[in-house]
mmCIF file as gemmi writes it, N, C-alpha and C atoms, coordinates in Angstrom:
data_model
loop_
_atom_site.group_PDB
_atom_site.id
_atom_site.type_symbol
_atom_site.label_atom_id
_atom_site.label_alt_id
_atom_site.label_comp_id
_atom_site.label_asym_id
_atom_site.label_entity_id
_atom_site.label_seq_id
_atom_site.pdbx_PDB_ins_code
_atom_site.Cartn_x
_atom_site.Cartn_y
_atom_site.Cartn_z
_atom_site.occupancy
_atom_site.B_iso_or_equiv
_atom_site.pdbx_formal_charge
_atom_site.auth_seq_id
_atom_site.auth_asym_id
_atom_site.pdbx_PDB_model_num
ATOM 1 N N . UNK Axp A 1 ? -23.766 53.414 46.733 1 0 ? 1 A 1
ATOM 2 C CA . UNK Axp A 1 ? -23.238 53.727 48.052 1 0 ? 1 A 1
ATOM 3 C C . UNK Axp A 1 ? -21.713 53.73 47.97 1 0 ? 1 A 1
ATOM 4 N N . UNK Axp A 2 ? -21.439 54.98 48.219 1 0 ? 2 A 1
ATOM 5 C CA . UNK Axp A 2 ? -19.659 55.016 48.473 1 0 ? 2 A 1
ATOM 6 C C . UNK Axp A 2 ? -19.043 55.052 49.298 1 0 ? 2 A 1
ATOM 7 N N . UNK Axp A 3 ? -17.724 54.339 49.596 1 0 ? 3 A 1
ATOM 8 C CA . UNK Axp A 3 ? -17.121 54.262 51.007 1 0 ? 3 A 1
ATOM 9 C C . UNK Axp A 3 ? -15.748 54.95 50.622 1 0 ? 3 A 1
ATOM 10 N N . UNK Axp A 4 ? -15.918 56.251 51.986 1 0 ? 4 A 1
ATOM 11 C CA . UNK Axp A 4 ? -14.806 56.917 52.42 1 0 ? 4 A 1
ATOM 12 C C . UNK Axp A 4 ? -13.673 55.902 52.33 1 0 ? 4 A 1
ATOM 13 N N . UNK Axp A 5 ? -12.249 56.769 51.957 1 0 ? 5 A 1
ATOM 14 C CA . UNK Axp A 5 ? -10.893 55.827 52.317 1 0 ? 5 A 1
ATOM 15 C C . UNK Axp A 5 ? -10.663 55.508 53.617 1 0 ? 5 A 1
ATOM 16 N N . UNK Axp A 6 ? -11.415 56.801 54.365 1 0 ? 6 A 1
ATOM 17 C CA . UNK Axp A 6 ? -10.96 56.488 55.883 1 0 ? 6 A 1
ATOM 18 C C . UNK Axp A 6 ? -11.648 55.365 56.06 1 0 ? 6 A 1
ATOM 19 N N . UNK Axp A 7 ? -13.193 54.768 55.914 1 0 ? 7 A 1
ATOM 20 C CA . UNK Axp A 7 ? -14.242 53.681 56.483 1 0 ? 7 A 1
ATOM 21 C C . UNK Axp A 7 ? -13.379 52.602 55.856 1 0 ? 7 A 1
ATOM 22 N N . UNK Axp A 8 ? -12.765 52.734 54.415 1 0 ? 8 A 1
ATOM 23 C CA . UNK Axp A 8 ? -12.278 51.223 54.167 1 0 ? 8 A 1
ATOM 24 C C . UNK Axp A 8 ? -11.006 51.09 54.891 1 0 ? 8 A 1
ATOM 25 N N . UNK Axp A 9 ? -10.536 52.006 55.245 1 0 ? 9 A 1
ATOM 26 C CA . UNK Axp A 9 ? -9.09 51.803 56.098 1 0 ? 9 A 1
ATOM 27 C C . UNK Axp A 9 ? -9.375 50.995 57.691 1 0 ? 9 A 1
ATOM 28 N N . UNK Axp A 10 ? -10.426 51.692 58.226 1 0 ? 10 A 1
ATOM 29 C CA . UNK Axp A 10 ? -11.358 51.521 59.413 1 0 ? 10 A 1
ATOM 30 C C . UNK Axp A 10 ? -11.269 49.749 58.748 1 0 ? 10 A 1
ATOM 31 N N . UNK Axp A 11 ? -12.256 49.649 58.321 1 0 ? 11 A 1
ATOM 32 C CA . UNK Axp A 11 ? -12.734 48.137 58.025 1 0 ? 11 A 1
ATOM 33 C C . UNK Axp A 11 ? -11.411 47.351 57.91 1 0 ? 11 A 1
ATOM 34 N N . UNK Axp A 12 ? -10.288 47.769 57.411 1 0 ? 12 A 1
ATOM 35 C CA . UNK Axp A 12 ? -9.541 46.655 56.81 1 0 ? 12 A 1
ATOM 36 C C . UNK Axp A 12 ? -8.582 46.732 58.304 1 0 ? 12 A 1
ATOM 37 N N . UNK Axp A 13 ? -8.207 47.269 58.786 1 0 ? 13 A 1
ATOM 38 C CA . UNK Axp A 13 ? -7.755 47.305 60.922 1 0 ? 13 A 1
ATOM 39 C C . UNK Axp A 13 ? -8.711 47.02 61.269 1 0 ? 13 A 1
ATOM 40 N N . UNK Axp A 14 ? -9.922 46.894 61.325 1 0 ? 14 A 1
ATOM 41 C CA . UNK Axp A 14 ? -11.113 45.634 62.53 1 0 ? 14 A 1
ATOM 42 C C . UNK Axp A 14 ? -10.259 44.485 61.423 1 0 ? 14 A 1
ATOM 43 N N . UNK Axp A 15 ? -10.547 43.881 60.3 1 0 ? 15 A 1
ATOM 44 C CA . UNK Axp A 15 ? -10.458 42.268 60.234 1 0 ? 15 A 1
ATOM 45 C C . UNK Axp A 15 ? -9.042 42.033 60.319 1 0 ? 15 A 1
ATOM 46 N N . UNK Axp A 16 ? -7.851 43.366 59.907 1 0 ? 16 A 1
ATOM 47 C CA . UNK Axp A 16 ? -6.79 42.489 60.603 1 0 ? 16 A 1
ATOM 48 C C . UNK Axp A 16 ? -6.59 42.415 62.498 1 0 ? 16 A 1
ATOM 49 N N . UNK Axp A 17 ? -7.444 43.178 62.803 1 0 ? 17 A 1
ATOM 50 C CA . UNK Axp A 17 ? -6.802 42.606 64.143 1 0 ? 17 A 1
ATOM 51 C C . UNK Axp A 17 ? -7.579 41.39 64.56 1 0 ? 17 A 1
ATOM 52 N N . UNK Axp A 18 ? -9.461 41.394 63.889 1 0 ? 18 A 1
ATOM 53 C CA . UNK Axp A 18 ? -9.741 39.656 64.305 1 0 ? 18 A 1
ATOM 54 C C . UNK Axp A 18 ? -8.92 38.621 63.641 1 0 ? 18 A 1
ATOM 55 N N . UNK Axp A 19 ? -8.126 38.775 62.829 1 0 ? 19 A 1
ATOM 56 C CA . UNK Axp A 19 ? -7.102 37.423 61.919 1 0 ? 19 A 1
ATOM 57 C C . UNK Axp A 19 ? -6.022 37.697 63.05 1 0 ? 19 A 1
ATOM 58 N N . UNK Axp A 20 ? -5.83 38.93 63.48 1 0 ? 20 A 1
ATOM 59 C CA . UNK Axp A 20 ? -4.269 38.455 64.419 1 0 ? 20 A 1
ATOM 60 C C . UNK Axp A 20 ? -5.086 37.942 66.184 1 0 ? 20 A 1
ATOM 61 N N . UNK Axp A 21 ? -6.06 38.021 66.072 1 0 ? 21 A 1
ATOM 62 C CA . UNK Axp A 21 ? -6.516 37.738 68.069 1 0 ? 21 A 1
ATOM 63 C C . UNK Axp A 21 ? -7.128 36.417 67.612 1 0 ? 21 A 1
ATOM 64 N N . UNK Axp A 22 ? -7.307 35.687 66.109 1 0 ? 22 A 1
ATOM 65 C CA . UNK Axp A 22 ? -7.801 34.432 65.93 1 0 ? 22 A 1
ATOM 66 C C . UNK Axp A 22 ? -6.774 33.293 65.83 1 0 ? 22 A 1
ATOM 67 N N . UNK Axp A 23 ? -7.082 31.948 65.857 1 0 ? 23 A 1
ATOM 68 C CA . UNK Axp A 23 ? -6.577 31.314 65.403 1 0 ? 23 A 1
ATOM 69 C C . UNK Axp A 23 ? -5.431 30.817 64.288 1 0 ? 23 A 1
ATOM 70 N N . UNK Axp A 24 ? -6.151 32.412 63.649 1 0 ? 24 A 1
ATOM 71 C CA . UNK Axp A 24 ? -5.632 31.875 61.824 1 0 ? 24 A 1
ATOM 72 C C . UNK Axp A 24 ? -4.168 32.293 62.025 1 0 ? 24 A 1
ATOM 73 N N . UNK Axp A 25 ? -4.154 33.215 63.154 1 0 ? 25 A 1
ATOM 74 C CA . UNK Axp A 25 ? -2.27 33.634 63.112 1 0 ? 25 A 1
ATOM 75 C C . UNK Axp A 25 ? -1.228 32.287 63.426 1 0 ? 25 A 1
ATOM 76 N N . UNK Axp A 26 ? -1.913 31.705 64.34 1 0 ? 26 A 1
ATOM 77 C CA . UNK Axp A 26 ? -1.353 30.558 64.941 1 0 ? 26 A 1
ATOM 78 C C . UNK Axp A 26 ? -0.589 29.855 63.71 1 0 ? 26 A 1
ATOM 79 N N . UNK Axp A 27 ? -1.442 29.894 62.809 1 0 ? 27 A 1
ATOM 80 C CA . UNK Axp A 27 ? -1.588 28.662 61.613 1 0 ? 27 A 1
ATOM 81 C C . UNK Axp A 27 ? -0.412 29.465 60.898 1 0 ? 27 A 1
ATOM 82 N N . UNK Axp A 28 ? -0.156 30.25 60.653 1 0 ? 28 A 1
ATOM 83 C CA . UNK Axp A 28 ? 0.987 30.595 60.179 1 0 ? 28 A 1
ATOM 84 C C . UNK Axp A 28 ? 2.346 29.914 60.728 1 0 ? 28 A 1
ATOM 85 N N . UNK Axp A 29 ? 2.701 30.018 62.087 1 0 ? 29 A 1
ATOM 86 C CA . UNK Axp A 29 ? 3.775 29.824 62.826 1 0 ? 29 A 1
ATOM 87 C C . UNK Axp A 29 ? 3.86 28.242 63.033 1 0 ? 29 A 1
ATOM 88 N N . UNK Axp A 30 ? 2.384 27.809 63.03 1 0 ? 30 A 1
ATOM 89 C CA . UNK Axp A 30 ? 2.741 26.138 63.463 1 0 ? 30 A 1
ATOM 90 C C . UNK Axp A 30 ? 3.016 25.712 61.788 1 0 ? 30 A 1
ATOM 91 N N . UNK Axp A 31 ? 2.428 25.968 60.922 1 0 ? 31 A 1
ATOM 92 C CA . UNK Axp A 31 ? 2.641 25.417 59.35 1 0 ? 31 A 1
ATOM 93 C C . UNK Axp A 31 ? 4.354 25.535 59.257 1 0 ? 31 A 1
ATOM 94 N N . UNK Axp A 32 ? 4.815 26.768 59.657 1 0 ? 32 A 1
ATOM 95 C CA . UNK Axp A 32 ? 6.065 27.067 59.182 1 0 ? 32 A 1
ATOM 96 C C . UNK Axp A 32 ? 6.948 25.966 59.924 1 0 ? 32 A 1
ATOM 97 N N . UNK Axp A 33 ? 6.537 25.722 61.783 1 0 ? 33 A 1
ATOM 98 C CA . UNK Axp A 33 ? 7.121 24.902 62.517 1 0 ? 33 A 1
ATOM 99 C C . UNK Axp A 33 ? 6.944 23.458 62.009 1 0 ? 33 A 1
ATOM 100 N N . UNK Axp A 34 ? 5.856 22.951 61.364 1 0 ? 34 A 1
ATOM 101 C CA . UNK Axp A 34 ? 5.21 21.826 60.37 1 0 ? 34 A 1
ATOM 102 C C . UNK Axp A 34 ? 6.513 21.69 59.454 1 0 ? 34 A 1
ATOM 103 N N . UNK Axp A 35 ? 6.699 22.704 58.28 1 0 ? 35 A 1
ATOM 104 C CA . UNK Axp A 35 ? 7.205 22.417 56.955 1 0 ? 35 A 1
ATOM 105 C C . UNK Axp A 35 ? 9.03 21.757 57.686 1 0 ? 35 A 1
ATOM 106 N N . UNK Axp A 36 ? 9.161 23.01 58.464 1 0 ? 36 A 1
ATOM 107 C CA . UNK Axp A 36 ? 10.635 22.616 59.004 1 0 ? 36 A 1
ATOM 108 C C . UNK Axp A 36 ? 10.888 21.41 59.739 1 0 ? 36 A 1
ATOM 109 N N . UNK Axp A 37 ? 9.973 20.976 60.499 1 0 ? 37 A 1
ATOM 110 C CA . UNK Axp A 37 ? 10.394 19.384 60.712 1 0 ? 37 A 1
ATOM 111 C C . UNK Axp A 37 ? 10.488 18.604 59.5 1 0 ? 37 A 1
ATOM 112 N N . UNK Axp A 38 ? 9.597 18.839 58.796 1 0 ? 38 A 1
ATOM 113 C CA . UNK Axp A 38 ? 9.218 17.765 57.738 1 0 ? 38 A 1
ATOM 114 C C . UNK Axp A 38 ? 10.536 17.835 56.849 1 0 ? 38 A 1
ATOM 115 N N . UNK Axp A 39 ? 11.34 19.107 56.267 1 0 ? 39 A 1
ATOM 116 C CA . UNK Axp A 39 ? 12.476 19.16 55.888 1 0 ? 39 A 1
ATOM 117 C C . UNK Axp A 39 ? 13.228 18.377 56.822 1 0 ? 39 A 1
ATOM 118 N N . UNK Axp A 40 ? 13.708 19.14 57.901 1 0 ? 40 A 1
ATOM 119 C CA . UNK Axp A 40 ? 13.922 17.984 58.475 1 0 ? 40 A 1
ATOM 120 C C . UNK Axp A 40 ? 14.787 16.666 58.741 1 0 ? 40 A 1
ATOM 121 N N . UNK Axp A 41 ? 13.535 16.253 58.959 1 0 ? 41 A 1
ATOM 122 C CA . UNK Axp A 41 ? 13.588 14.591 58.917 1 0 ? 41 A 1
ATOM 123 C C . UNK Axp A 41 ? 13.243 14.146 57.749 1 0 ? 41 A 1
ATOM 124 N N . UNK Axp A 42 ? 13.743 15.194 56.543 1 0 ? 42 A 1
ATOM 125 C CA . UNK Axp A 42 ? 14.297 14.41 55.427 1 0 ? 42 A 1
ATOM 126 C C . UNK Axp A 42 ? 15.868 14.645 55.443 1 0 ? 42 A 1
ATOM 127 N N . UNK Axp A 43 ? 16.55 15.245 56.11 1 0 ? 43 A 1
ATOM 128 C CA . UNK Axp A 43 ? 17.83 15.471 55.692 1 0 ? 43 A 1
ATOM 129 C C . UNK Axp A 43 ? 18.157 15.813 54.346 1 0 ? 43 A 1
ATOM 130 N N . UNK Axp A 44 ? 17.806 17.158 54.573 1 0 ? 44 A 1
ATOM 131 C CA . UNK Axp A 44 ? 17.932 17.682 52.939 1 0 ? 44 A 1
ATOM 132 C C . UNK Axp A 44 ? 19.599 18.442 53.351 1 0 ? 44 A 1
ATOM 133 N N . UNK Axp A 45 ? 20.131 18.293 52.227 1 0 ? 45 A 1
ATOM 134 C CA . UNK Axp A 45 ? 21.439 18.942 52.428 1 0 ? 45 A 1
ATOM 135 C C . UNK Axp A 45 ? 21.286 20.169 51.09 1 0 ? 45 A 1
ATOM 136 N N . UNK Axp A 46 ? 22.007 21.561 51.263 1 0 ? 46 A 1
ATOM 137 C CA . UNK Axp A 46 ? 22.539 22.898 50.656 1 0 ? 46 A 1
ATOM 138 C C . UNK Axp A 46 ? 22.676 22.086 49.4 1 0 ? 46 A 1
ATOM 139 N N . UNK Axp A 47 ? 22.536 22.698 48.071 1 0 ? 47 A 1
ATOM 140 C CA . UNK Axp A 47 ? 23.129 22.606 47.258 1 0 ? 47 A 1
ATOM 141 C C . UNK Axp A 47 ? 24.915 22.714 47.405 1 0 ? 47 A 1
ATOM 142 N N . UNK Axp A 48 ? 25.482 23.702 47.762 1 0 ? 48 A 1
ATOM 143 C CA . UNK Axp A 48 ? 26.757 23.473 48.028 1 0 ? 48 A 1
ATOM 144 C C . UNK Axp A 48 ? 27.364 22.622 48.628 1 0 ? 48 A 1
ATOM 145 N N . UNK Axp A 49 ? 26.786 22.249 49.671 1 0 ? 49 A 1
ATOM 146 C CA . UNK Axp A 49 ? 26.895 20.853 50.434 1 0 ? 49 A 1
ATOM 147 C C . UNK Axp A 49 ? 26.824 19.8 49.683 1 0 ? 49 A 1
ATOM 148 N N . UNK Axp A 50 ? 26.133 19.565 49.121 1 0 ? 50 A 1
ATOM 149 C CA . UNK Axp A 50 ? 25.618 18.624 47.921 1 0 ? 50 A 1
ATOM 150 C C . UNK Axp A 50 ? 27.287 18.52 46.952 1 0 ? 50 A 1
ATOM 151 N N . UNK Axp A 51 ? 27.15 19.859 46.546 1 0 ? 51 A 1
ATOM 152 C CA . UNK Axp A 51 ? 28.72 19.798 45.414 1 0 ? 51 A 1
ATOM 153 C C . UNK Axp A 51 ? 29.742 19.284 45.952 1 0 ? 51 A 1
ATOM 154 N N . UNK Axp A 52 ? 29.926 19.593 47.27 1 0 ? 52 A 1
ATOM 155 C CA . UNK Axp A 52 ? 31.071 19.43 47.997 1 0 ? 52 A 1
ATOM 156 C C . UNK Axp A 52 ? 31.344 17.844 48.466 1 0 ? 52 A 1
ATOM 157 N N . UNK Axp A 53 ? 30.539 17.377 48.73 1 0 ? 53 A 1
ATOM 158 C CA . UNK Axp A 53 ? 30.232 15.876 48.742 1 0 ? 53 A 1
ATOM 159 C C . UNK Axp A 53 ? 30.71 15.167 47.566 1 0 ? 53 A 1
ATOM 160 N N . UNK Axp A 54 ? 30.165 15.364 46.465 1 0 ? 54 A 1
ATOM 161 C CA . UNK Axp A 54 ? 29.757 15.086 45.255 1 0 ? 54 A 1
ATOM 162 C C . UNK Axp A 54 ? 31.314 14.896 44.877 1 0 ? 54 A 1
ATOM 163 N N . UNK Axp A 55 ? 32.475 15.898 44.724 1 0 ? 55 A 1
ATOM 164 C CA . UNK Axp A 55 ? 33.737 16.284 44.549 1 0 ? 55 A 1
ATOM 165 C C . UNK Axp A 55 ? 34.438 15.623 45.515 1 0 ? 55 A 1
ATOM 166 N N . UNK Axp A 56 ? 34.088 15.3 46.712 1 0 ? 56 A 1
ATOM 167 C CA . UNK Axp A 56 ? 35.217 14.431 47.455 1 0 ? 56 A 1
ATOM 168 C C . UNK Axp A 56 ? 34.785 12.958 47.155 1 0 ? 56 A 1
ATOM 169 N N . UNK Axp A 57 ? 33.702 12.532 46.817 1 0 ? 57 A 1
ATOM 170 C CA . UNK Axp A 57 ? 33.386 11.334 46.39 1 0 ? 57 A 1
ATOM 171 C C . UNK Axp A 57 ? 34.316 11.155 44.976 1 0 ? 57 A 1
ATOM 172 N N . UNK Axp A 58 ? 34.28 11.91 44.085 1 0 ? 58 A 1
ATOM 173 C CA . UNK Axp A 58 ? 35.014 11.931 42.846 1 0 ? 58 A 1
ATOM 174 C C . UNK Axp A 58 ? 36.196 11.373 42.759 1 0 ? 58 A 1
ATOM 175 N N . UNK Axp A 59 ? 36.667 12.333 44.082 1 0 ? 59 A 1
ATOM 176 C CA . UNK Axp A 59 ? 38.483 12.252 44.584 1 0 ? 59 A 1
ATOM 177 C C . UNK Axp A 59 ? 38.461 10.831 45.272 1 0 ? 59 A 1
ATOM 178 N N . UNK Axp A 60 ? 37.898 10.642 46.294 1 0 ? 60 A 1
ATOM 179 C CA . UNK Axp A 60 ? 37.944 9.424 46.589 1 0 ? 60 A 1
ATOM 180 C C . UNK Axp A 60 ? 38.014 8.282 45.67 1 0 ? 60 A 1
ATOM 181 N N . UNK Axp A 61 ? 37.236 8.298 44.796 1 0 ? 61 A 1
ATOM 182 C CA . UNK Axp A 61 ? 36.758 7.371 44.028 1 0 ? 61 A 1
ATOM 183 C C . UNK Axp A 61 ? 38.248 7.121 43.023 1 0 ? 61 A 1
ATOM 184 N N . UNK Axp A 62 ? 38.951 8.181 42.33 1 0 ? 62 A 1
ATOM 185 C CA . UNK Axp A 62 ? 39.726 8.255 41.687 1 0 ? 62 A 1
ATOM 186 C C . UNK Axp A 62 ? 40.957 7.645 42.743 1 0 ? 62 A 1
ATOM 187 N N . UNK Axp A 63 ? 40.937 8.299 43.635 1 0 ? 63 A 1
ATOM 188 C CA . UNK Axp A 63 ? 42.143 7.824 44.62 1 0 ? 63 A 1
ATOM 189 C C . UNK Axp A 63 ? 42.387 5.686 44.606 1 0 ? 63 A 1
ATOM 190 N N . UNK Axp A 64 ? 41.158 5.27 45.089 1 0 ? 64 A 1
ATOM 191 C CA . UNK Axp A 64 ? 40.775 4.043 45.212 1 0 ? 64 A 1
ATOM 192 C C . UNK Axp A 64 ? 41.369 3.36 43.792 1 0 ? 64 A 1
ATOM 193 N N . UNK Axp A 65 ? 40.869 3.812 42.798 1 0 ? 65 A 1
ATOM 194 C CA . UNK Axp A 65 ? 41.638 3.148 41.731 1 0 ? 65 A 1
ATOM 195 C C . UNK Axp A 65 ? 42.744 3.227 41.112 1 0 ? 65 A 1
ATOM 196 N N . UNK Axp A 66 ? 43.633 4.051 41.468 1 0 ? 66 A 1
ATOM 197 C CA . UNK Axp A 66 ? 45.364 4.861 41.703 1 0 ? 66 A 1
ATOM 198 C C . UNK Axp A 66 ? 45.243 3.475 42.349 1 0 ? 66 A 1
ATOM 199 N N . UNK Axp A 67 ? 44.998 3.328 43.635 1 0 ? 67 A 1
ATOM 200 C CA . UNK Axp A 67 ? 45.253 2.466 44.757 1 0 ? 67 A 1
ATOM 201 C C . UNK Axp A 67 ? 45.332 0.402 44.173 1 0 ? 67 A 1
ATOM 202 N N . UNK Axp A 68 ? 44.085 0.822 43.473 1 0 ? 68 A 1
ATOM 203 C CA . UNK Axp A 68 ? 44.198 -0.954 43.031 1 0 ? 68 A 1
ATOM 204 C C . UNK Axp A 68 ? 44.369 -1.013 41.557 1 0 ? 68 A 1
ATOM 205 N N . UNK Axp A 69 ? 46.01 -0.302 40.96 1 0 ? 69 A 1
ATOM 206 C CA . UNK Axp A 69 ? 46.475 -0.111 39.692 1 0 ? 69 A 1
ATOM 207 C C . UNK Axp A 69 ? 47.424 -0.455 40.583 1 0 ? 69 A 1
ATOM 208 N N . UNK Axp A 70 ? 47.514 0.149 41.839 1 0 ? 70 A 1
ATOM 209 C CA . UNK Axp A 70 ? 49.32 0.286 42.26 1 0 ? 70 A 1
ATOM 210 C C . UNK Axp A 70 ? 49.487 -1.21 42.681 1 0 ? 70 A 1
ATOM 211 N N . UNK Axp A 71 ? 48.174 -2.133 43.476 1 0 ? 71 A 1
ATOM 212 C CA . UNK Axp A 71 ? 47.874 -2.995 44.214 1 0 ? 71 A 1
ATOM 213 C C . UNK Axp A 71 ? 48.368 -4.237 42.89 1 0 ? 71 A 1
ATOM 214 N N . UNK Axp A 72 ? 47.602 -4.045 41.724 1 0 ? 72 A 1
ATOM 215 C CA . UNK Axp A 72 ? 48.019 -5.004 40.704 1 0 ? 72 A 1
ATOM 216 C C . UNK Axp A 72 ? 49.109 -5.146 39.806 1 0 ? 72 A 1
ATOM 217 N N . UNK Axp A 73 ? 50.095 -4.101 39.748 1 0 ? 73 A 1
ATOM 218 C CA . UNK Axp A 73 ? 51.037 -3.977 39.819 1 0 ? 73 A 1
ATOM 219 C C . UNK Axp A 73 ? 52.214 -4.537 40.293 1 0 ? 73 A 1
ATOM 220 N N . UNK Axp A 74 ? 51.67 -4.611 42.011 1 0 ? 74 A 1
ATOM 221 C CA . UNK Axp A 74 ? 52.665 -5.151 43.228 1 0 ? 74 A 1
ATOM 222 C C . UNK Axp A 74 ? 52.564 -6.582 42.963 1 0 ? 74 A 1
ATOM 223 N N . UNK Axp A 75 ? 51.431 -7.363 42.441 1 0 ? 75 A 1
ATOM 224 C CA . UNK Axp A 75 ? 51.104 -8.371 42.697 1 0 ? 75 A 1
ATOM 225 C C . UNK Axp A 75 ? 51.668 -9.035 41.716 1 0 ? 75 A 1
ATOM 226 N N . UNK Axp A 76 ? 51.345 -8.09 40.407 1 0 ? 76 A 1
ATOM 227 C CA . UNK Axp A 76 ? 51.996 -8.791 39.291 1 0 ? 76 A 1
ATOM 228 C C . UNK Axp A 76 ? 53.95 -9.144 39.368 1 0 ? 76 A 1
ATOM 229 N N . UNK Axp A 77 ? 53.738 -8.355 39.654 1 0 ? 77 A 1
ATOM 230 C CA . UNK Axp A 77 ? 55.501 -8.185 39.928 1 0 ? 77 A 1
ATOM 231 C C . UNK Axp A 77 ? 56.454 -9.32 40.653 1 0 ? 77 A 1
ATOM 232 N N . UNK Axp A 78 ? 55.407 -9.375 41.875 1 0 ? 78 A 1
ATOM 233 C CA . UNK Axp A 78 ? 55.725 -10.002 43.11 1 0 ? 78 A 1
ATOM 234 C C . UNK Axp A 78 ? 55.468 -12.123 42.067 1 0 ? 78 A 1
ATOM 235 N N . UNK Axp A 79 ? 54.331 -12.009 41.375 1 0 ? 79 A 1
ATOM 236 C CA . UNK Axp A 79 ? 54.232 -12.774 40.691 1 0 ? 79 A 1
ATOM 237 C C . UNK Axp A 79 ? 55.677 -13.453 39.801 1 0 ? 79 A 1
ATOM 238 N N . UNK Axp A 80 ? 55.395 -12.315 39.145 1 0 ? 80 A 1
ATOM 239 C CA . UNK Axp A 80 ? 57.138 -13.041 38.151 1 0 ? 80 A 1
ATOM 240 C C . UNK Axp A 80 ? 58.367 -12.98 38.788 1 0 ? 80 A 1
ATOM 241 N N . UNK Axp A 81 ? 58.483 -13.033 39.798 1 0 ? 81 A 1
ATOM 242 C CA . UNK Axp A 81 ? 59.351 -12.985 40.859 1 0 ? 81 A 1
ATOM 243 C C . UNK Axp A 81 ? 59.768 -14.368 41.532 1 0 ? 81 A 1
ATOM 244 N N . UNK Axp A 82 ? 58.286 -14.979 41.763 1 0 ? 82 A 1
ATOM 245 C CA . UNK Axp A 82 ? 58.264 -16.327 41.979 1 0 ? 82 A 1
ATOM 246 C C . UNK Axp A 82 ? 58.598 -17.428 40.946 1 0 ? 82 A 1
């Protein structure tokens, strides 16, 4: 038994329009609304975001110890002074 292109074309518009007047469409849009909370309320940050963080932490970090070189320095100083 052979089926015309037109009958399988026919057939395949009836089951997509029962998948779009069913439920199952729903499940698309709420899963997607699902995944995105769940991202979320993880606080996922961009990779670039990520770098950019990452690089001012660096700087910071480097700054801070500039800071308590200059700090032991002062102290020492202030030391043989006394």
């Amino acid at each position: 038994m052979a089926f015309s292109t037109e009958k399988i074309n026919e057939l395949s518009l009836k089951i997509k329009g029962l998948i779009e007047s069913s439920p199952i469409s729903e499940l698309e849009t709420n899963l997607h609304a699902l995944i995105q909370g769940a991202l979320t309320k993880m606080e996922l940050v961009s990779r670039e975001e990520f770098d950019i963080q990452s690089a001012l932490l660096a700087r910071t970090q480097q700054q801070l110890k500039t800071l308590e070189q200059k700090i032991s320095q002062l102290e020492e100083a202030q030391s043989t002074k006394l």
